[in-house]
C-alpha positions in Angstrom: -18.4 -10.6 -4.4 -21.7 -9.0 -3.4 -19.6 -6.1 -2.3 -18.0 -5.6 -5.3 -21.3 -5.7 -7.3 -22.4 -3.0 -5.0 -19.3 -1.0 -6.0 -20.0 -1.7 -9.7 -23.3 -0.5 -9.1 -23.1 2.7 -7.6 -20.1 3.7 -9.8 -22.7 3.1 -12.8 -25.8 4.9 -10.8 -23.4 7.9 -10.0 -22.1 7.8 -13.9 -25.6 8.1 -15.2 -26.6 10.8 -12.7 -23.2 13.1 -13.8 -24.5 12.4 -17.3 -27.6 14.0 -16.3 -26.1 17.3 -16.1 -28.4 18.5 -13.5 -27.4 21.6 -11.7 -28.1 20.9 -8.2 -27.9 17.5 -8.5 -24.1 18.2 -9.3 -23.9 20.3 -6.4 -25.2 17.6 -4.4 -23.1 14.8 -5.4 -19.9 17.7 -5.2 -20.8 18.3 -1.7 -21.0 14.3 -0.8 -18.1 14.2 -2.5 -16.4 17.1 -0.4 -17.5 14.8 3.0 -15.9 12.0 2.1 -12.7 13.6 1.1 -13.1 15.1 5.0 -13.7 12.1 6.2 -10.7 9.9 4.8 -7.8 13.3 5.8 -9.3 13.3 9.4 -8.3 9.3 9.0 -5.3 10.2 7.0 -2.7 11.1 9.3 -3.6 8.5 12.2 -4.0 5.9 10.2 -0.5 6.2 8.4 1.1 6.8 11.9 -0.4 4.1 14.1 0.4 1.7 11.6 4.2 2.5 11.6 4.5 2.8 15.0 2.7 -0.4 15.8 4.5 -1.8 13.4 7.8 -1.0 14.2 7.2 -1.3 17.7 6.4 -5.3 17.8 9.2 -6.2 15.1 12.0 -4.0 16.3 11.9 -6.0 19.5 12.8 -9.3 17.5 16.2 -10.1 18.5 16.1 -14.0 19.9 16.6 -15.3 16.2 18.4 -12.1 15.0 20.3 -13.4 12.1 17.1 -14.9 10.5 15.1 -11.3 11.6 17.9 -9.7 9.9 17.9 -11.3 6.7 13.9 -11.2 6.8 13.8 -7.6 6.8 16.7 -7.5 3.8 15.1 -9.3 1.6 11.7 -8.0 2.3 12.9 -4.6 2.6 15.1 -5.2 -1.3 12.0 -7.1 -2.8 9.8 -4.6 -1.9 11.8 -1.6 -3.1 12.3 -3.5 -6.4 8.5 -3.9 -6.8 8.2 -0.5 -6.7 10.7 0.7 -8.5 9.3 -2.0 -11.3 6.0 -0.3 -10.9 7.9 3.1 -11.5 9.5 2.2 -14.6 6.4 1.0 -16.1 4.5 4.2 -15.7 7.4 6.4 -16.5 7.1 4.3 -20.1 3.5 3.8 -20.4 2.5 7.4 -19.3 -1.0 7.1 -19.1 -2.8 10.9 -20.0 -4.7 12.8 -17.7 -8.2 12.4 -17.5 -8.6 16.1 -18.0 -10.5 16.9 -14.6 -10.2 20.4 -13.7 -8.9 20.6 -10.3 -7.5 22.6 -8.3 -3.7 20.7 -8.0 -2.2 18.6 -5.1 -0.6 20.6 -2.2 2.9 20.5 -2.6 3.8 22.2 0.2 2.5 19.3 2.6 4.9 16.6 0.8 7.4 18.5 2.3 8.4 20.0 -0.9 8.5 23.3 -2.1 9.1 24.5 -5.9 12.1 26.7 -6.4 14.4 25.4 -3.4 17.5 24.0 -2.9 18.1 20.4 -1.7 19.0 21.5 1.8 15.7 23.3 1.6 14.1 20.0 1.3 15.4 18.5 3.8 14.8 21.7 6.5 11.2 21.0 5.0 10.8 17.1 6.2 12.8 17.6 9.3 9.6 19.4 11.8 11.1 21.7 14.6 7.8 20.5 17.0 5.5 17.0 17.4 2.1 18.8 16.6 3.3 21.0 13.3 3.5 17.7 10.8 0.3 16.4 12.1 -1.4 19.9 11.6 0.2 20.4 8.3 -0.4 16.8 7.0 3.4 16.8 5.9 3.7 13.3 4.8 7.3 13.1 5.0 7.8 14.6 8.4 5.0 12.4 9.8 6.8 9.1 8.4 9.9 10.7 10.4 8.4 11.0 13.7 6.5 7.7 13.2 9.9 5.9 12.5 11.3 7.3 15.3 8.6 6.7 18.0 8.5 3.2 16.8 12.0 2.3 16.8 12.6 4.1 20.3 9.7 1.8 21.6 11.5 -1.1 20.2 14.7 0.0 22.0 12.8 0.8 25.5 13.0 -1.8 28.4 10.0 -3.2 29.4 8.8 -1.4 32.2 5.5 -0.6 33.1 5.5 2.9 31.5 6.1 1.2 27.8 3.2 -1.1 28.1 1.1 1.9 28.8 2.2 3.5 26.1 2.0 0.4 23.7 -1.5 -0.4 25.2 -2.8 3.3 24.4 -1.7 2.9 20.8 -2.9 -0.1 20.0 -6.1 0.8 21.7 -6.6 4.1 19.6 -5.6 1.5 16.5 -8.5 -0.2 17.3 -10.7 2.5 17.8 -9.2 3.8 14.4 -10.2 0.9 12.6 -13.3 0.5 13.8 -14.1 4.0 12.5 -12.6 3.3 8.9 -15.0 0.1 8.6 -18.1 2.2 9.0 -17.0 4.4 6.7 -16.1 1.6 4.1 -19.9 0.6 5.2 -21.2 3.4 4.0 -18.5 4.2 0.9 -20.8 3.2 -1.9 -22.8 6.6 -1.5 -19.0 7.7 -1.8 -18.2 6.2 -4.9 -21.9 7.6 -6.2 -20.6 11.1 -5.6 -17.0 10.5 -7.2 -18.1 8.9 -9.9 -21.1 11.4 -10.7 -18.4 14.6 -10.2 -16.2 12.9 -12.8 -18.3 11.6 -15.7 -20.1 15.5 -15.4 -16.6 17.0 -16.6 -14.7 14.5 -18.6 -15.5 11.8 -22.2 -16.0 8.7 -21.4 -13.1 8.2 -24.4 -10.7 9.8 -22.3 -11.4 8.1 -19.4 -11.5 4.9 -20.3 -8.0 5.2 -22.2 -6.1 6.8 -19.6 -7.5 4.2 -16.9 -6.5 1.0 -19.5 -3.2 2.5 -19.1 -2.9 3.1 -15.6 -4.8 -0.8 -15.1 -1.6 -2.1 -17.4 0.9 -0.4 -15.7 -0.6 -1.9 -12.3 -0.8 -5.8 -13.6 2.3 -5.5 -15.7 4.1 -4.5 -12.7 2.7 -7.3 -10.6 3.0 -10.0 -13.8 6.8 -9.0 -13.7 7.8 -9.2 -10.1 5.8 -12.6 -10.2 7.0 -14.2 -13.3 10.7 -12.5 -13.4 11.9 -10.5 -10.4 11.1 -13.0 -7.6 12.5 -16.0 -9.7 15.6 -14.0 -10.4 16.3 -13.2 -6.6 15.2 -17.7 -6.3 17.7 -18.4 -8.5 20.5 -15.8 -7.3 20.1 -18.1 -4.2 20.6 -21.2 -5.9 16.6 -22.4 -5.8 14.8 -23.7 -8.7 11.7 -20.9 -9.2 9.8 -23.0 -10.8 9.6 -26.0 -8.2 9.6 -23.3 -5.4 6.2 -22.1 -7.3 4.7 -25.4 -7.7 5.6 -26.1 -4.3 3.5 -23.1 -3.1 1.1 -22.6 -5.4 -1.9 -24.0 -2.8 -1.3 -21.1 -1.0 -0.9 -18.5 -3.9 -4.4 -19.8 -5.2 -6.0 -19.5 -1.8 -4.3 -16.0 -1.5 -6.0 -15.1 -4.9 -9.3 -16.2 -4.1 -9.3 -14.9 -0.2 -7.5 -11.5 -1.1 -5.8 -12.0 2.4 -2.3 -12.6 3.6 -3.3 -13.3 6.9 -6.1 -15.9 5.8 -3.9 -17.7 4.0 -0.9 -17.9 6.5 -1.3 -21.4 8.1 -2.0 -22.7 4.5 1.8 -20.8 3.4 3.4 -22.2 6.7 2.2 -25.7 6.0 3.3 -25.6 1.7 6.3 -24.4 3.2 7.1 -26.5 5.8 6.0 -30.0 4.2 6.1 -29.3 0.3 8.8 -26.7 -0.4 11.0 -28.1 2.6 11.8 -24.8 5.0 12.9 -26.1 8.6 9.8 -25.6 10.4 11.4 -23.0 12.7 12.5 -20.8 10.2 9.0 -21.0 8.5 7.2 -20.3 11.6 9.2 -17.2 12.7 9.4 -15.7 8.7 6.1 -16.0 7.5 4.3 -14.3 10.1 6.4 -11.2 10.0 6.5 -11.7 6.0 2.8 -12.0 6.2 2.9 -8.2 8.1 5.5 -6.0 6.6 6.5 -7.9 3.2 3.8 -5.8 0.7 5.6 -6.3 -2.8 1.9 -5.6 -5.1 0.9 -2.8 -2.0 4.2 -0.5 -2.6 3.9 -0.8 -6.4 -0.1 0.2 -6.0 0.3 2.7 -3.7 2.9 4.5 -6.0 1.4 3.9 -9.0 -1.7 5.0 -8.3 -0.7 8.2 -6.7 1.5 9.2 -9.3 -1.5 8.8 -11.3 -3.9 10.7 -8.7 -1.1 13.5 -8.6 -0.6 13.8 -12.0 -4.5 14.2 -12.4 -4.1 17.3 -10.3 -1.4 19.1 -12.0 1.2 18.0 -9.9 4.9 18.3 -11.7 6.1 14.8 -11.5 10.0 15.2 -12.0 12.1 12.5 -10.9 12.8 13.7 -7.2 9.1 14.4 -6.9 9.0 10.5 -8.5 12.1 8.6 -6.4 10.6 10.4 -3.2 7.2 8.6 -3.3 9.0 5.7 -4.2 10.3 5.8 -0.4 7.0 6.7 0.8 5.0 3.8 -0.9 8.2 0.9 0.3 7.3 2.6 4.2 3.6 2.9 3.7 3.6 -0.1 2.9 5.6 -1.9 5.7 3.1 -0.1 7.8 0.3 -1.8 6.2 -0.6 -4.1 8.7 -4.5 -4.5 9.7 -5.5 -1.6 7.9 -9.2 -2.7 6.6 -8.7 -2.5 2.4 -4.8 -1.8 3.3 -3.6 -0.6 0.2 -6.3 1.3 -1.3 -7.1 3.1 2.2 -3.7 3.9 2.7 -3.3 5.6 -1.1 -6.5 7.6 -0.3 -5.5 8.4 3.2 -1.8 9.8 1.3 -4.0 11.6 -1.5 -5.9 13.4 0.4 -3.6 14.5 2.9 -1.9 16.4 0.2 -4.5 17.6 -1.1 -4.8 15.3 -4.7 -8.1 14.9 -6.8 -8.9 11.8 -4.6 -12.2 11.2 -7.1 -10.2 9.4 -8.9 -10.1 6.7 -6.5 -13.3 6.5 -6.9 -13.5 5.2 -10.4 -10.7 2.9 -9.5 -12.1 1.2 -6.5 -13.9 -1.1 -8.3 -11.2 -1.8 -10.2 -9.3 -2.5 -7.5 -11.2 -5.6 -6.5 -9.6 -7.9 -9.4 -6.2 -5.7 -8.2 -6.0 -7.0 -4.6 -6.8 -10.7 -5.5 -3.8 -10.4 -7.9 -1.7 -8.3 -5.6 -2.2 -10.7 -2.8 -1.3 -13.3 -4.6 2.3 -11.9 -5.5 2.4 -10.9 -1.4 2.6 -14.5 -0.3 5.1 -16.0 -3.3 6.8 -12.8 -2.4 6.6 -14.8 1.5 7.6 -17.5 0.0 10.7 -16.2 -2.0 12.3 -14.5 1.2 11.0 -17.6 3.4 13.0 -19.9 0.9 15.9 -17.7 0.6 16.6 -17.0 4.3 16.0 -20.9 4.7 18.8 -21.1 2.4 21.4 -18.7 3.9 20.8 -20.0 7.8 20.3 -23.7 7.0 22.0 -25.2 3.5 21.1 -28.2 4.5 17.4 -28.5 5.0 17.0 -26.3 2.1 15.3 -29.5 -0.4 12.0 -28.7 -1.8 10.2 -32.4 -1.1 7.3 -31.9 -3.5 
């Protein structure tokens, strides 16, 4: 809470001072601005390639209960890709406008993409002829490549000495990374100060304020109908009864509101699960921890909402390849989302700015975002839930009862 004031308050403070229309007080906040945008692309490409790796690397390796790991990463997989594509729709038929900031446009080339190019082309362009190029280039798409592969061939190595080294390092430079994205969350409110200040000096507040309603009711609408509809639908498909599944669960979806943490609230899921919506304690205890990891229903929608938005700010053409192709990149980033500090919002900033997007518009949405990830984190652990119940379901009929 006291966090989030601070947010609110430098977004005003940096508001005001844009107002001003100083001259070198715009230059100043511009070139603050400019620091922080450096800041979060040198965090940019580790971040989103750890996190795979990692990732991929302790789950792939899941193969003593394999039917149960399969049909965890189905229906986590499905439900997230719905959420997104839910999230998708919505802005496709809300279309918030522009916030008419003059920028200078995202960098298509580093998507991967290039404007007047075949298909084949595109894919030549994701598929990197060297390790270092992607990583240099900030090609999203290529990095998400290699990162796939190096996880999954880690999962597939024997243990021998040489992995564990390998593993440790990673992990070890995850640390390291994360330790370097909390100081500069520390210090982000100067951040936000400069964004805001750069945006209220070029745009109405009129404008603003409507394009950002719209882009706020894409984002809830999106998580209200995966909550209410999608996720009872998939219940139901499965022969469960949504609505006693819910009550069943609902102490850990309030805690989950209130904490804004998956991982907070995991031995308050197991326990609903286990004793009030009647999962076989074995199946709850091996599904909800990787549920609690890679299963990011409101992250995938957010992080593809909000960069179509962010694009779109920047004169990006968003055609429907341009569209379906961040819709994979959002379902992946967000699988990968595990133990990044702010997960979503990072991880959307750390994409924008790779490419090359006006990422000052994250800065008027950050504070936003606070009431965002208490609601997204809410539909990430009935989204647990769901796929917890629903695999209960499939690998034992029996002991499928929801007791309270």
């Amino acid at each position: 809470m006291k966090r989030t004031l601070v947010w609110i308050g430098a977004l005003v403070v940096g508001a005001v001072l844009g107002l001003l229309g100083v001259e070198w007080l715009n230059g100043l906040t511009d070139f603050v601005a400019t620091v922080y945008t450096r800041l979060f692309q040198l965090l940019a490409v580790p971040t989103i390639a750890l996190a795979i790796i990692t990732t991929l690397t302790s789950f792939g390796r899941q193969q003593g209960a394999g039917r149960i790991f399969r049909k965890t990463l189905f229906y986590t997989l499905f439900t997230t890709v719905v959420a997104a594509a839910v999230g998708l729709l919505l802005y496709v038929v809300v279309a918030p406008e522009n916030l008419s900031v003059p920028t200078a446009g995202a960098n298509v080339d580093s998507l991967g993409l290039k404007p007047e190019v075949s298909f084949y082309d595109h894919i030549l362009a994701v598929i990197p002829n060297n390790v270092i190029k992607p990583f240099l280039e900030g090609n999203v798409l290529s990095i998400l490549l290699v990162s796939i592969a190096v996880g999954l061939g880690l999962a597939r190595l024997p243990e021998t000495v040489g992995r564990q080294a390998v593993v440790n390092f990673l992990h070890g430079l995850q640390e390291l990374l994360f330790l370097l994205i909390r100081w500069l969350i520390w210090t982000l409110p100067l951040g936000i100060v400069a964004f805001s200040a750069q945006l209220s000096s070029q745009l109405s507040a009129g404008v603003a304020l409507a394009s950002l309603g719209k882009y706020v009711a894409v984002i809830l609408g999106g998580n209200a109908l995966q909550f209410f509809v999608v996720l009872p639908l998939f219940l139901l498909a499965r022969g469960i009864n949504p609505l006693q599944a819910l009550r069943a669960m609902m102490p850990a979806v309030l805690m989950a509101l209130f904490t804004k943490s998956s991982a907070a609230t995991l031995p308050v899921t197991m326990q609903s699960a286990e004793e009030r919506l009647g999962v076989e304690p074995r199946v709850a205890r091996f599904v909800l921890p990787i549920c609690t990891t890679i299963n990011m229903n409101g992250c995938a929608a957010f992080i593809l909402v909000t960069s179509l938005f962010v694009m779109q700010n920047g004169g990006m053409p968003l055609s429907w390849t341009t569209m379906l192709l961040w819709l994979l990149i959002s379902v992946i980033s967000a699988v990968g989302n595990a133990g990044v500090p702010m997960g979503c919002y990072f991880l959307t900033f750390s994409l924008m700015s790779g490419i090359g997007a006006p990422v000052s518009v994250l800065g008027i949405i950050l504070p936003i975002y606070t009431i965002i990830d208490m609601i997204e984190t809410a539909e990430n652990v009935w989204s647990d839930s769901c796929v917890c119940a629903m695999v209960n379901k499939e690998t034992h009929p029996r002991n499928s009862e929801i007791v309270k």
